[in-house]
N, C-alpha and C positions, 0 to 999 in steps of 0.2 A: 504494500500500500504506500502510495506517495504520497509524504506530507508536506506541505510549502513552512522554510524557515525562515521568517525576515530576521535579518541581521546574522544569518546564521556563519557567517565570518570575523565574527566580535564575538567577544569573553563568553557570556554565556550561551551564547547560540551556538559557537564548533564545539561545546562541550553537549548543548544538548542532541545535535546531528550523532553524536558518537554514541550519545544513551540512546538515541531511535533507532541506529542503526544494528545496536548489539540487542533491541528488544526484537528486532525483525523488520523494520519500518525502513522504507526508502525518504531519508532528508533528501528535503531539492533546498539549495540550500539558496534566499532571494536577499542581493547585498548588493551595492555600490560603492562599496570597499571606502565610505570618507573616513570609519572610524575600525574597521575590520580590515582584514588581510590576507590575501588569496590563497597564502600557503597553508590557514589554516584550514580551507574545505578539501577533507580528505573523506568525508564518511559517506559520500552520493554527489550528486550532479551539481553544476554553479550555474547561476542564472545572472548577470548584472545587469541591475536596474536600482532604479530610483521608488521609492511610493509615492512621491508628490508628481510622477507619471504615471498616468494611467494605463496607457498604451503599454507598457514593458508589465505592467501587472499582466493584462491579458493574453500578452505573448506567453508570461511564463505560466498559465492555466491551460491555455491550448496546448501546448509544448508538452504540461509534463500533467495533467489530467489531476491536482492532488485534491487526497479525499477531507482532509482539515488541515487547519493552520495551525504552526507557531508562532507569534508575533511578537519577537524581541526588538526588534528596530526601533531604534528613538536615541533621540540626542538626550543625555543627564547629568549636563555638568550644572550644579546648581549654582556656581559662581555666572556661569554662562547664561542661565534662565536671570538671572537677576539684574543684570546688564543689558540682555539682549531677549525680554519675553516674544517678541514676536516673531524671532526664528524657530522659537517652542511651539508657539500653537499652528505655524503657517506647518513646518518638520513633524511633530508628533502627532498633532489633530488633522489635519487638512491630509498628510499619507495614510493615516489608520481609514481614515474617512475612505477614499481611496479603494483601499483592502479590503474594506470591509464590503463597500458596495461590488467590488471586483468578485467579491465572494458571495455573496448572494446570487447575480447575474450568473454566474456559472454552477451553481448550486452545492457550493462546498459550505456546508452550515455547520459545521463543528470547529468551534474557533477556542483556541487555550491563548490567555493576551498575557502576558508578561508587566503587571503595573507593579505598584510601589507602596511602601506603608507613606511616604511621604504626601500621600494622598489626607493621611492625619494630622500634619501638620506637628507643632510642637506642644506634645502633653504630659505635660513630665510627672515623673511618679505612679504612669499609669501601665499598665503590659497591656499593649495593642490587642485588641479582638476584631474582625467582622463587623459586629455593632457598635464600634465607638463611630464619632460623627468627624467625620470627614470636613478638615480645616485646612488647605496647602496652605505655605507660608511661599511656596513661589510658583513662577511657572511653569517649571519642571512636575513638580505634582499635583498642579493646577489641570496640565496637560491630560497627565495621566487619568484625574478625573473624568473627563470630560470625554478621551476614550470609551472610559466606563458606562457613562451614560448613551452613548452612541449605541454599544454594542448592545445595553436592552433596548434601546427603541427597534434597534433592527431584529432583536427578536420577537416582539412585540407585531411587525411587522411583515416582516418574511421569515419568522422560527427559524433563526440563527441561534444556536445552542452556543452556550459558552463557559468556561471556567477560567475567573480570573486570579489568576494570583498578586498577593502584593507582599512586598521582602523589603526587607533595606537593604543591607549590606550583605555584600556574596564576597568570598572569598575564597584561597585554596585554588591548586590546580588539576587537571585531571594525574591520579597518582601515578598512571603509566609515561605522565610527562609528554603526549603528544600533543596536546594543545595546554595553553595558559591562559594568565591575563597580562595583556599589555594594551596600552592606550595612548593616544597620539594628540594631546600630551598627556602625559601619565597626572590621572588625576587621585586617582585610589591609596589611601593610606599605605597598608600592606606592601604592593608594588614600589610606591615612594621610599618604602622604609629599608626593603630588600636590596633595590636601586643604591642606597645609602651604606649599605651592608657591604654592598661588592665595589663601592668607589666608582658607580657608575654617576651620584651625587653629592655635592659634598655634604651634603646631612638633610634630614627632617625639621620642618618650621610646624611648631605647634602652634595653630591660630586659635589662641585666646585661652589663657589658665585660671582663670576668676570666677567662670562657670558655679554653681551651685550645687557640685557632684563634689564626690568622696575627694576627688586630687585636682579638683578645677579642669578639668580638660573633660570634652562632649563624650556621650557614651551611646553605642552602639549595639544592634544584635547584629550578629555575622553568622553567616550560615557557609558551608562549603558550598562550593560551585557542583560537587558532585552529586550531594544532599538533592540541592533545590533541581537540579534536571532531572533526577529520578523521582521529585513531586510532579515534574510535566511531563511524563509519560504515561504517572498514574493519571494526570487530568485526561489525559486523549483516550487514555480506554475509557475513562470515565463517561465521556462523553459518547465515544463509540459504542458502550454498551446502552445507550439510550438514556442516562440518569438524569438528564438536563442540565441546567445551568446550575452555577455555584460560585459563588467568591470564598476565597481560601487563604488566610494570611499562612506566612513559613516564615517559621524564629523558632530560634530555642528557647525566649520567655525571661532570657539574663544577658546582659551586656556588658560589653568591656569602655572602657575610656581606653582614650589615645594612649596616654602614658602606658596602660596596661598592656595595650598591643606592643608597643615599643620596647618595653620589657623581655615580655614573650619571646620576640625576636632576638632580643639580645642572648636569651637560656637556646633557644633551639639551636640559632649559629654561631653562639660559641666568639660572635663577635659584638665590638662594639657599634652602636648606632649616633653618632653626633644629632643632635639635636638645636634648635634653635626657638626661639618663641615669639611668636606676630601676633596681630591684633586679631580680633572675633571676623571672622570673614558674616557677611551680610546674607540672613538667609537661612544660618546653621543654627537645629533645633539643639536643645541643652540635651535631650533625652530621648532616645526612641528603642523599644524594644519592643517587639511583637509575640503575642502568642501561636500558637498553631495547633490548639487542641482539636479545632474543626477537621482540619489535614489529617490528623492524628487516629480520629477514631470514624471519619467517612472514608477517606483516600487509605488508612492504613501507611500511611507514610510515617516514617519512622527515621530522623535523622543517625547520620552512623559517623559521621566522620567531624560533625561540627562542634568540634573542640578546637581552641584557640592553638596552641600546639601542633595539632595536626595539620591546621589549613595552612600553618606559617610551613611546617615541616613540608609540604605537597607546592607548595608556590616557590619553596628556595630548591628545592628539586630541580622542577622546570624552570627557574629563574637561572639555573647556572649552567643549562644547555639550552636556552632560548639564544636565538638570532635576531629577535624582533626591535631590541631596546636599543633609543636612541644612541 
């Protein structure tokens, strides 16, 4: 069965083409390579295209017949949305939009969307569920919103079946080391810190220690990149097997601060990490951590590897035989 993967040439997209492909699934993998990179589609076919073209959507529906989507494509630098909202909603909103009608039209109604907790906004003290209310602080999860609301009107309207996930932070690489994370420019803590580790930088800038957390510095939940693809492969049979729609948060429910992850880094490799300290960047929530007991006990998803340790120990793996870093 052919599945279409937008973005599936960035971080988490060539890792989840590799979970489709070892579940049995044909990944077509659909990128324009602005933030992904062609060596990573190894697991099925490549398609280059745009989603803010429509045309290149329906080439690649004729071309490769697929029977649902993945949809990781989207721009998420939140410094970027804060600066520049209107490449957010023209990029995220105006190509899901795109996709989404491109997928109706062709009758592929089983869509798994790749959003964000960021859609919550900053709630601090609270562990993210499902039912908390939905606040973005920018337009990065403003976007992702607004996605959301697209895909029930379209099932509302032509029963476009869907399950959406929302995550913060992903981390970790695949442990086989065939793909990673790298981004252009590297904007991911983890990556920055690794990068910092092997003298590919001369150190990490902590922006903002004044915060109202244990060590002043923002706190995060992280999930492995291998974790969260093997919850989107339980959503497509989910949806395959006919269960309908769903919104699905993935967290462990505990979060690290930056210092913490910095630390970690330092025990795993054994090396030092330089550090520096800037001001609060515009934008960044004090506290985000997500639940995922809905995942838990519908999807049966059960994370295995998202310990703070291990995602460092899987990311410095493939960080020290990657080619990709500036």
């Amino acid at each position: 069965m052919n599945i279409l993967v937008t973005g599936g040439a960035g971080y988490i997209g060539s890792h989840a083409c590799k979970a489709l492909a070892k579940a049995g699934f044909t990944p077509i993998t659909f990128d324009n390579l602005s933030t992904g990179w062609r060596d990573a589609v190894k697991f099925g076919p490549f398609v280059e295209g745009d989603l803010t073209d429509r045309a290149s959507i329906d080439r690649a529906f004729e071309a490769h017949d697929p029977k649902a989507i993945l949809h990781f494509a989207a721009l998420s630098r939140v410094d970027e949305a804060m600066s520049n909202p209107g490449l957010y909603w023209r990029n995220n909103v105006l190509g899901s939009l795109n996709l989404i009608e491109a997928a109706t039209d062709h009758n592929c109604l089983d869509f798994v969307f790749s959003s964000t907790c960021a859609t919550y906004g900053d709630q601090d003290n609270v562990v993210l569920d499902e039912t908390t209310a939905q606040m973005p602080l920018n337009a990065y999860g403003a976007s992702k919103q607004a996605v959301e609301r697209i895909l029930h009107d379209f099932g509302v309207t032509h029963g476009l079946r869907r399950v959406i996930f929302r995550y913060f932070n992903v981390a970790g690489a695949d442990p086989e080391a065939e793909v990673g994370e790298f981004h252009r420019p590297e904007t991911h803590l983890i990556p920055i810190v690794l990068d910092a580790v092997a003298g590919v930088r001369d150190g990490v800038t902590i922006y903002g220690t004044d915060y109202p957390t244990k060590d002043g510095t923002c706190i995060r939940d992280y999930v492995h990149v291998s974790d969260l693809v093997d919850a989107h492969v339980l959503g497509l049979r989910w949806l395959l097997d006919g269960k309908g729609s769903r919104v699905f948060n993935l967290g462990t429910g505990s979060g690290f601060s930056v210092r913490e992850v910095i630390d970690s880094a330092r025990r795993v490799t054994n090396r030092d990490v330089p550090t520096t300290i800037g001001d609060r960047r515009a934008g960044d929530a004090i506290k985000l951590v997500s639940g995922s007991k809905r995942a838990e006990d519908e999807l049966q998803w059960q994370p295995q590897k998202s310990t703070m340790p291990q995602m460092i120990e899987d990311a410095w793996r493939w960080h020290q035989v990657a080619d990709y870093r500036e």
